[in-house]
C-alpha positions, -999 to +999 in steps of 0.1 A: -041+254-148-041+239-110-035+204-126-001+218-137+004+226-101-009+194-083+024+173-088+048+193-081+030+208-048+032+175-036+067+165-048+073+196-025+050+181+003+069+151-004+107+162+002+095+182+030+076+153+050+108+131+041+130+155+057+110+159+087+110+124+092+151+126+094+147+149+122+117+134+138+125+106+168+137+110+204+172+119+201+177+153+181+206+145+155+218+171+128+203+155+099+224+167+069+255+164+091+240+127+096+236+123+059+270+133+048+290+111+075+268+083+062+275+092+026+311+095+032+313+062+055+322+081+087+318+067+114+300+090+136+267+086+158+247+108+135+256+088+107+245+057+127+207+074+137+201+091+103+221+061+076+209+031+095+178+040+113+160+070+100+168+068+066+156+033+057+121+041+083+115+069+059+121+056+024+103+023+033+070+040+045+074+061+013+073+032-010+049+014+011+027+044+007+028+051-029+018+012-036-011+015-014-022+049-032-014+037-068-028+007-063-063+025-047-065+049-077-059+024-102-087-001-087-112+025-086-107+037-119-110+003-132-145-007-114-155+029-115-165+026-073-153+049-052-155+020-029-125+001-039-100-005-020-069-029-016-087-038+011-116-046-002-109-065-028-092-094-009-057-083-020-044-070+017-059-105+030-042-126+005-012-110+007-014-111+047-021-147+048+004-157+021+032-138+043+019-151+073+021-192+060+055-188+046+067-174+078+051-201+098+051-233+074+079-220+048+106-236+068+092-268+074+073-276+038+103-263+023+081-237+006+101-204-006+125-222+013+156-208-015+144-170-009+157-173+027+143-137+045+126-127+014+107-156+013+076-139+032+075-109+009+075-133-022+046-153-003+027-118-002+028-114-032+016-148-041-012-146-017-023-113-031-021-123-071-042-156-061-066-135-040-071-108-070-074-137-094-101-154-070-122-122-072-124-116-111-130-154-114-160-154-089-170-124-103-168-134-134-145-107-150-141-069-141-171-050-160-194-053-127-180-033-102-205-042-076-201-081-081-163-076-079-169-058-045-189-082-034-161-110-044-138-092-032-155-089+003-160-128+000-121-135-006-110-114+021-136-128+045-125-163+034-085-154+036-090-141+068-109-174+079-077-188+069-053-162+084-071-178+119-058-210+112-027-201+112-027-181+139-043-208+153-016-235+144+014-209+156+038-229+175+039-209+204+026-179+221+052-156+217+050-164+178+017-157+175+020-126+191+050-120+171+026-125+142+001-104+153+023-071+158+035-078+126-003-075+107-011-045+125+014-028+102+050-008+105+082+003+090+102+003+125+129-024+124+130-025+088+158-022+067+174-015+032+171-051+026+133-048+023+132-011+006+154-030-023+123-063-023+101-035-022+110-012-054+115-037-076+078-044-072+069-007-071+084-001-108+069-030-122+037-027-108+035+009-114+043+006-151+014-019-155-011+005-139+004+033-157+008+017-191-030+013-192-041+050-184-057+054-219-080+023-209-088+039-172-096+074-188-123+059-214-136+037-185-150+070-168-174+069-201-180+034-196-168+002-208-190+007-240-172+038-247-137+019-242-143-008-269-157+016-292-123+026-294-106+000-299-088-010-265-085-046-251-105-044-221-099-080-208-062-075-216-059-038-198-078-050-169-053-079-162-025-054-165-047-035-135-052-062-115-014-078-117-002-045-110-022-040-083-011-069-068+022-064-068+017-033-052-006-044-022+015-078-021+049-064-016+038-032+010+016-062+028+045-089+027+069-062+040+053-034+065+020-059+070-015-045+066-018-006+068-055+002+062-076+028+045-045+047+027-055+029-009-093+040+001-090+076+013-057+088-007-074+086-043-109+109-026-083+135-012-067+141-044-093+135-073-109+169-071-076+182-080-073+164-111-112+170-119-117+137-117-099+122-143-089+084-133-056+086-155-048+124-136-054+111-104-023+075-103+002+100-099-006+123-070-023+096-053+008+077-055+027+111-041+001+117-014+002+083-003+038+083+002+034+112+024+005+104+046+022+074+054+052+086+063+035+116+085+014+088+098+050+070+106+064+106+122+031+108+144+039+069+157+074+082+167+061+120+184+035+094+208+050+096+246+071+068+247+062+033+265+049+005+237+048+017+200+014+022+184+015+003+151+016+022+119-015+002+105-033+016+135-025+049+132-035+053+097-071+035+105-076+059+133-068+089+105-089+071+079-123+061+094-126+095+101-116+109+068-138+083+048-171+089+075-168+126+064-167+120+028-195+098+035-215+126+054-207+153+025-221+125-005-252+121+017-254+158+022-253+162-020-280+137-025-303+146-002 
């Protein structure tokens, strides 16, 4: 009966956060006044906050958060470890380094050099699918959760390695710096431009998770019990991964790394679907969506003087989070 109950709480949880956000920032503005002059293309100074400032802040740290939930719940379902993590698996890393070459080296190897501003985010998305691909390759498929991990941990170390060099290679200072503000993670200065890059890779991505939720609830019995019933591992797994990718490849390319949301999301809300890998994609998409976007409110509620980054924010919330989770395990086994 309270699985009836879980989506729909948080739809509520959602709208509510969301509207919140509207009215959160340093100027008070009348938010549905704001949304109606925007609306009706008035001209009017809350029409300006809420239409071109507030509005796309929110819906981009939405979307950015229900990728980095999906794609958590959908990667743990598939390696059955609790463990996994965007992060983890060298798909934040990829993606970070694929964004960060194209905006560096784009221009002058010509690469991505037709997508013009969206040329990063397609980069990201690159980097990502190649680092995802790396990890099932080295690991030699996706039935070994551990050795995936450990791939994974081996990618991310190795794109990072990389990452350096082009930090090291930036052409100036102030690019470099540029670059650096930009991996620690945010959805300030963003606009609809990105939101539309970034849906596109939400539906698809999602559909490929979601299309294999019959394969993700068998995996809880093991992958034994998934054959014997006639689903294509190899096949449903690929699906997983690519959507995955798109996921952490598109948030990555567009807001830049924003950590522990894909780790900690899928823990908060799999008691409430009793633990169910195909019950728990949803809501962790839907919780996701709203932790980032309190996380984003919080960033804007600091005293002002220079921002702290959404990607810090949300690692400050999340170490925490995951160190008591951590503490309550031990506490079971012991």
């Amino acid at each position: 009966m309270m699985m009836r109950w879980v989506v729909p709480v948080l739809l509520a949880a959602l709208l509510s956060v969301a509207l919140c956000s509207l009215a959160a920032g340093s100027v008070p503005v009348p938010v549905w006044a704001g949304l109606t002059d925007w609306l009706a293309g008035r001209q009017s100074a809350a029409a300006l906050v809420i239409g071109e400032i507030r509005l796309p802040r929110t819906l981009l740290a939405l979307a950015v958060g229900a990728c980095l939930g999906l794609a958590g719940a959908a990667l743990q379902g598939l390696l059955r470890n609790p463990l996994a993590d965007p992060g983890l698996t060298g798909a934040s890393a990829g993606a970070a380094l694929g964004a960060a070459a194209a905006f560096y080296f784009g221009p002058a190897l010509g690469f991505l050099s037709w997508a013009g501003q969206f040329a990063p985010v397609l980069a990201g998305l690159l980097g990502a699918g190649a680092a995802l691909l790396a990890v099932l390759a080295l690991a030699g498929g996706a039935a070994r959760s551990a050795q995936v991990i450990l791939a994974g941990l081996a990618v991310s170390t190795l794109a990072g390695a990389l990452l350096a060099v082009v930090l090291n290679f930036a052409p100036n200072p102030y690019a470099m710096q540029e670059l650096v503000f930009w991996l620690l993670g945010s959805v300030s200065e963003r606009g609809l431009a990105q939101l539309w890059v970034l849906l596109p890779a939400l539906a698809v991505g999602g559909a490929l998770i979601w299309s294999q939720r019959r394969l993700l609830a068998a995996l809880a019995l093991g992958e034994p019990v998934a054959r014997s019933l006639g689903l294509d591992f190899a096949r449903g797994a690929r699906r997983v991964v690519l959507g995955a990718a798109l996921l952490v490849g598109a948030a990555v390319a567009v807001a830049g790394t924003i950590g522990f949301v894909g780790l900690i999301v899928p823990h908060l809300v799999r008691p409430l679907a009793r633990h169910r890998p195909e019950k728990t994609l949803l809501p962790s998409a839907l919780a996701g969506a709203a932790l980032v976007n309190l996380a984003d409110i919080g960033v804007r509620l600091l005293p002002p003087g220079r921002e702290v980054k959404l990607g810090v924010l949300t690692t400050l919330i999340g170490a925490p989070l995951l160190i008591a989770l951590i503490w309550k395990g031990r506490r079971q086994w012991l």
